[in-house]
Wavefront OBJ file of the C-alpha trace (Angstrom):
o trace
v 15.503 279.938 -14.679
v 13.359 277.358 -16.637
v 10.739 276.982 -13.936
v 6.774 277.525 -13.595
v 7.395 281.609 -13.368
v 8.673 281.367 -16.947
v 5.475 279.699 -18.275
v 2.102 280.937 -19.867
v -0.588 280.980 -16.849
v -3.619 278.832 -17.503
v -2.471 276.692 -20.256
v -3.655 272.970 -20.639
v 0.543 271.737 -21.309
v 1.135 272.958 -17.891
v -1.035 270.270 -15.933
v 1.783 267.695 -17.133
v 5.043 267.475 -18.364
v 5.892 270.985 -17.539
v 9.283 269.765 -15.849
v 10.035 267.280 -18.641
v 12.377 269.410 -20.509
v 16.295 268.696 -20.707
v 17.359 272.644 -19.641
v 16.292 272.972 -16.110
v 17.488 272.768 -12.906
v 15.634 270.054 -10.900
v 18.345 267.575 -11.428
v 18.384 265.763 -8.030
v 22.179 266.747 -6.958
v 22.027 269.940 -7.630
v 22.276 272.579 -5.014
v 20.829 275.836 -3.922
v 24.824 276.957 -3.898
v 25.174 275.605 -7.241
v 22.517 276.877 -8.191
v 23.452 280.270 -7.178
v 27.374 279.669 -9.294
v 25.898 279.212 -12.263
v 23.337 281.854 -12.482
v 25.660 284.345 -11.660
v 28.399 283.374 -14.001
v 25.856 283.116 -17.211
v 24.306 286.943 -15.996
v 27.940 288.213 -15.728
v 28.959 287.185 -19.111
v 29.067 288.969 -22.710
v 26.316 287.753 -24.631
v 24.478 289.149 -27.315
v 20.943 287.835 -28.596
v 19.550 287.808 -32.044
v 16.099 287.032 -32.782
v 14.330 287.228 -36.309
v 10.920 288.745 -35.831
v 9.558 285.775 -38.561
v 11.272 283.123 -36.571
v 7.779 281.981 -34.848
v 7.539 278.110 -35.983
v 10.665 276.721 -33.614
v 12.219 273.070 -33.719
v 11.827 271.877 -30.406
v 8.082 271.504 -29.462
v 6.456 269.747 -26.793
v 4.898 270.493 -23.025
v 7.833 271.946 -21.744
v 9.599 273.969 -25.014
v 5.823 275.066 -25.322
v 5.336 276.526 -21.932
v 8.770 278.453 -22.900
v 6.778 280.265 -25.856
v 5.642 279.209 -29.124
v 8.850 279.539 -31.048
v 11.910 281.030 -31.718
v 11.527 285.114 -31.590
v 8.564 284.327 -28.531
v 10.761 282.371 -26.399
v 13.476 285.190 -26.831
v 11.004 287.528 -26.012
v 9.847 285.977 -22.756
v 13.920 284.791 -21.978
v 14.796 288.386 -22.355
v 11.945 289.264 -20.209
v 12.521 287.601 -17.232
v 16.001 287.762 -17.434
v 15.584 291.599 -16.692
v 13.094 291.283 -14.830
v 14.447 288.762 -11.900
v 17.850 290.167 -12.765
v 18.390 294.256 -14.275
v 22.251 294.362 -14.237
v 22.399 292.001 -16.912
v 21.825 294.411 -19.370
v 25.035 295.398 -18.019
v 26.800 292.326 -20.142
v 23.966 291.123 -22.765
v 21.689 292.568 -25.745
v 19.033 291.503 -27.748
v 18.038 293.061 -30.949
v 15.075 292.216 -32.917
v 15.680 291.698 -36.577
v 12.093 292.498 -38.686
v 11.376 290.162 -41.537
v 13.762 287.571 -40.972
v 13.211 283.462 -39.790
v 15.340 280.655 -39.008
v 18.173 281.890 -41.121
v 21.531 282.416 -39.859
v 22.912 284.019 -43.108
v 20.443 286.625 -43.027
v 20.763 287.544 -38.963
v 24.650 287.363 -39.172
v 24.739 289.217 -42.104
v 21.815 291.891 -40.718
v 22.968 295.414 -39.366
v 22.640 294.345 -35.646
v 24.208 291.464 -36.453
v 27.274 292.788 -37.968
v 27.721 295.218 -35.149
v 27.186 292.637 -32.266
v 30.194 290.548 -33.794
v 32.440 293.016 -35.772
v 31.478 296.277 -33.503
v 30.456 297.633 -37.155
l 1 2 3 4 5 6 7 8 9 10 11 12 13 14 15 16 17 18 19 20 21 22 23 24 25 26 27 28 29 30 31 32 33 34 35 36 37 38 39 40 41 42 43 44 45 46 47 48 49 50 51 52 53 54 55 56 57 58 59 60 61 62 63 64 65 66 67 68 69 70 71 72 73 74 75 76 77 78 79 80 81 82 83 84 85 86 87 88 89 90 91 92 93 94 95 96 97 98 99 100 101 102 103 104 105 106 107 108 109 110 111 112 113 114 115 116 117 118 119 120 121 122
């Protein structure tokens, strides 16, 4: 999931440091199996993503978070991207909705119309 296909082509943070980021796979004693378990329990699951179109400054930077997409609302973009892309039933189980105007501000995305539906069915 957080590999090489997930990051920008041709940028200079991928020539180091591209696998030094804590949410990957790569840990040594992991297997393909395993692998397999736990990809297909998070894509079967109920999950429902909100990301604030003004959210572009994130809080975890570096090689790795970087090569993810240059905050917040573009590392949605991109997760939401490839999640449907590598894997099109998920849209059986999770959303996304974009909400315009908004940042890092959970009173304002909770509290936003796609917000209020994804939690209260509103």
């Amino acid at each position: 999931m957080f590999d090489r296909s997930r990051a920008k082509p041709n940028e200079s943070f991928l020539q180091t440091g591209l696998n030094n980021y804590p949410h990957r796979f790569q840990k040594p004693a992991m297997t393909a199996s395993d692998k397999s378990l736990i990809v297909n329990r998070y894509i079967a699951r109920t999950i429902h993503y909100l990301y604030g179109t003004a959210d572009t400054s994130g809080t975890t930077n570096g090689c790795g978070p970087n090569a993810q997409g240059l905050g917040h609302y573009d590392r949605g973009q991109k997760w939401w991207s490839y999640l449907t892309r590598n894997w099109p039933s998920v849209t059986k189980t999770q959303t996304v909705d974009y909400i315009n105007g908004v940042g890092h501000d959970s009173s304002a995305m909770w509290s936003s119309v796609a917000g209020l539906r994804r939690v209260y069915g509103a």
